[in-house]
C-alpha positions, 0 to 999 in steps of 0.5 A, spaced: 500 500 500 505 505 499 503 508 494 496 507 493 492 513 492 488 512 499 484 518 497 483 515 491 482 508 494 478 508 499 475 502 503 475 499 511 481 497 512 481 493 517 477 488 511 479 481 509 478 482 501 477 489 497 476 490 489 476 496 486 471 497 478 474 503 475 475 505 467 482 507 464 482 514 468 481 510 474 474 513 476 470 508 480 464 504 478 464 500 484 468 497 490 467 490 493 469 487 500 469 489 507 467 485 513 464 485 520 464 482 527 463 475 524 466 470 519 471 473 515 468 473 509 461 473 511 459 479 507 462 476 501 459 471 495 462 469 489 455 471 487 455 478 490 461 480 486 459 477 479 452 481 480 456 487 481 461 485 476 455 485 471 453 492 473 459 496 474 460 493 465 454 495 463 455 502 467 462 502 463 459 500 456 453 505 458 457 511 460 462 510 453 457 509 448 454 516 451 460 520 452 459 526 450 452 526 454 456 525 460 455 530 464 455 531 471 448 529 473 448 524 468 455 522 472 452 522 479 449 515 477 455 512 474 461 514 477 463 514 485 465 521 487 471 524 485 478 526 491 479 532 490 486 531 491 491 525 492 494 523 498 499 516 501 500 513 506 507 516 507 502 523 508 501 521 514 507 523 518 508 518 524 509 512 518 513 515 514 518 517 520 516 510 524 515 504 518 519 500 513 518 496 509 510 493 505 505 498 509 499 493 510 492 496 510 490 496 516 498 499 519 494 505 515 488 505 520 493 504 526 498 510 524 490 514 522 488 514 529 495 515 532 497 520 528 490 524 530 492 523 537 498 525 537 496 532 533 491 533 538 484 531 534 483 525 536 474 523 538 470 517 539 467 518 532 474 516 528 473 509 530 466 507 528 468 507 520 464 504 514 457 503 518 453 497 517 447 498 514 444 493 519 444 500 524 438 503 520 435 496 520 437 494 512 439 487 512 442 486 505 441 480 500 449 477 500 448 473 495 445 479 491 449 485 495 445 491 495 437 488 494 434 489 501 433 481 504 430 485 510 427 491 513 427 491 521 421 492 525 421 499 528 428 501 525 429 508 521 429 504 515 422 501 516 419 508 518 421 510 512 417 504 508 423 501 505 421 495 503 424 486 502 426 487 495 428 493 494 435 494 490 439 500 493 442 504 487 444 511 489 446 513 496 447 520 498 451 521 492 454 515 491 451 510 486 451 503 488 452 496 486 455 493 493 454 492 500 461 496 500 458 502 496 453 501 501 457 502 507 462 507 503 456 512 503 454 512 509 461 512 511 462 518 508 456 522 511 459 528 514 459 528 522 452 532 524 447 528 518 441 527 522 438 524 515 440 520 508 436 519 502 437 512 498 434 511 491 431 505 491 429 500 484 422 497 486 418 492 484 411 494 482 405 489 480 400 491 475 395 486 471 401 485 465 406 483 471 410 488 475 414 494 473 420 496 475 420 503 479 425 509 482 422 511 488 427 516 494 426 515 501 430 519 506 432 515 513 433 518 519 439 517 523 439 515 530 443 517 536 449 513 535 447 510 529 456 509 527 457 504 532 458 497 531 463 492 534 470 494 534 474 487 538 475 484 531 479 490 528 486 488 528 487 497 528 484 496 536 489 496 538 492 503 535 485 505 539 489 511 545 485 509 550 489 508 557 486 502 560 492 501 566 490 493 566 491 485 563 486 481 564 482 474 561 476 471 561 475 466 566 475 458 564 469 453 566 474 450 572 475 456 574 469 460 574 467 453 578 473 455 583 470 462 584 463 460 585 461 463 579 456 461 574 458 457 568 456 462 563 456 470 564 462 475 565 467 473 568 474 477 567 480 476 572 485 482 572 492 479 571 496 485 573 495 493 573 498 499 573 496 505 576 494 510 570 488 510 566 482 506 566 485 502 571 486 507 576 480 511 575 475 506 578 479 503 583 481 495 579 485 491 583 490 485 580 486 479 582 479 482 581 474 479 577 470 483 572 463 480 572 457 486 571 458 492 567 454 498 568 449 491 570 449 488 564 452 481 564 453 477 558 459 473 556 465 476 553 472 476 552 477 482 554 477 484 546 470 485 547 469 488 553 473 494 551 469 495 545 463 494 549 466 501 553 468 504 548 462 504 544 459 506 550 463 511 554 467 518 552 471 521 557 469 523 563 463 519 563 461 515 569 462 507 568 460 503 573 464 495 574 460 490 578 467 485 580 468 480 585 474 481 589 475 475 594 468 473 597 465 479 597 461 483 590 463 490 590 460 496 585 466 500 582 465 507 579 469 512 575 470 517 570 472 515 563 479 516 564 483 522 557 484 519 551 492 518 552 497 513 549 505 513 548 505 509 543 507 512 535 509 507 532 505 501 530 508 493 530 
């Protein structure tokens, strides 16, 4: 990735697969890929990629047989926005002065956070990229890519009557042929937005078969709506926030041996350091995590630092339930500044 245009070339990337449909002036019909919380290709199909394959060829061959009237608005449903300018990931001063070698995609991430931390514009907001269109309540086709399987009950997506079938073809300003496209507009939202609209193709019955229609909806966008599960994301890692502790959840034996139940959350603090979050609410080595803000689901230590992340800004008040010998204990504390010394990445 040293040199690719990221401005240019933009996708999640923290992923496990991405392509990119251009022409010869590299303007981009569609991009593929992306993932989630989930199996590693879950969002992937041979069958999604050859339908956008299909669409970004017949975009292709439409937009060269009409060059000449290919003007903006015309544009506007064939090519992706534009860069207005280029950029690589050797812009970003801390990898260029801290990196040799291959720069992998998701370095690019991790440097991306570290370098805002350390230029002091470092908020929450930067780690929730690409959205899934999940938290509106779209549910997409994955053998299809950008036809909606599903529409959540009481979610934006349902209040603004987006219906199973619908195949999404603009969002924003973005055409869409993918899940990624998909992702990439909302991505690409700017910070305030409290709506979206999304061109839609339905299917219309009438007595000589169905017909397919354009139909705009506009989707209110929630509080939050940007959040979505961090713990697999390799650039976490990156994220400058102090937790001051190491801790693992608990095997069944030892949950047993604790007196604890053989399901819930369970995490021993392995070793502490008196900064951060650690300090903030008075962790000690040896206690066990087993409630936070009263909500006791089981998960790893990964998840469980997404999980506050995704909840808690700094200075918030965190609450931990945690067992410290025989006795059950509540914790609470500011959530500590964001702070890390870290300015180079592995």
């Amino acid at each position: 990735m040293n040199q690719v245009d990221i401005a240019r070339f933009e996708f999640d990337y923290d992923t496990t697969w991405a392509a990119f449909f251009t022409d010869s002036k590299l303007r981009i019909y569609s991009r593929y890929g992306g993932r989630d919380e989930h199996e590693p290709e879950s969002r992937l199909s041979k069958s999604s990629l050859l339908q956008t394959m299909r669409e970004s060829l017949e975009a292709h061959k439409s937009a060269r047989i009409k060059t000449s009237e290919v003007l903006p608005a015309t544009a506007a449903l064939v090519w992706h926005p534009e860069p207005k300018s280029s950029t690589t990931p050797l812009d970003i001063p801390l990898l260029k002065k801290g990196h040799n070698g291959c720069v992998h995609c998701h370095q690019i991430r991790e440097y991306s956070l570290l370098q805002a931390y350390h230029d002091k514009r470092f908020q929450r907001e930067l780690l929730f990229t690409f959205p899934l269109p999940e938290s509106l309540g779209i549910e997409i086709d994955r053998a299809h890519g950008h036809r909606v399987a599903k529409v959540r009950d009481g979610s934006p997506a349902s209040d603004a009557k987006l219906s199973a079938g619908d195949i999404v073809i603009r969002c924003a300003d973005v055409p869409t042929r993918s899940d990624l496209d998909l992702r990439w507009a909302l991505h690409r939202l700017p910070p305030a937005s409290e709506r979206v609209t999304i061109l839609v193709e339905r299917q219309l019955a009438n007595p000589g078969g169905s017909t397919a229609r354009s139909t705009e909806v506009t989707l209110s966008l929630p509080s939050g709506w940007r959040q979505s599960e961090l713990s697999w994301r390799k650039s976490s890692r990156s994220v400058p926030s102090d937790w001051g502790f190491r801790g693992a959840a608990l095997a069944k034996f030892e949950r047993r041996e604790a007196g604890l139940p053989e399901t819930g959350l369970a995490i021993r603090i392995l070793s502490i350091k008196p900064r951060g979050f650690a300090q903030a609410l008075g962790l000690q080595k040896g206690d066990i995590i087993t409630g936070l803000a009263g909500e006791t689901s089981e998960r790893s230590l990964d998840r469980l630092r997404s999980d506050m992340l995704r909840r808690f800004a700094p200075g918030d008040d965190v609450r931990l339930t945690v067992r410290r010998g025989e006795e059950t204990r509540e914790l609470s504390g500011k959530f500590p500044a964001w702070f890390t010394e870290e300015t180079t990445v592995p």
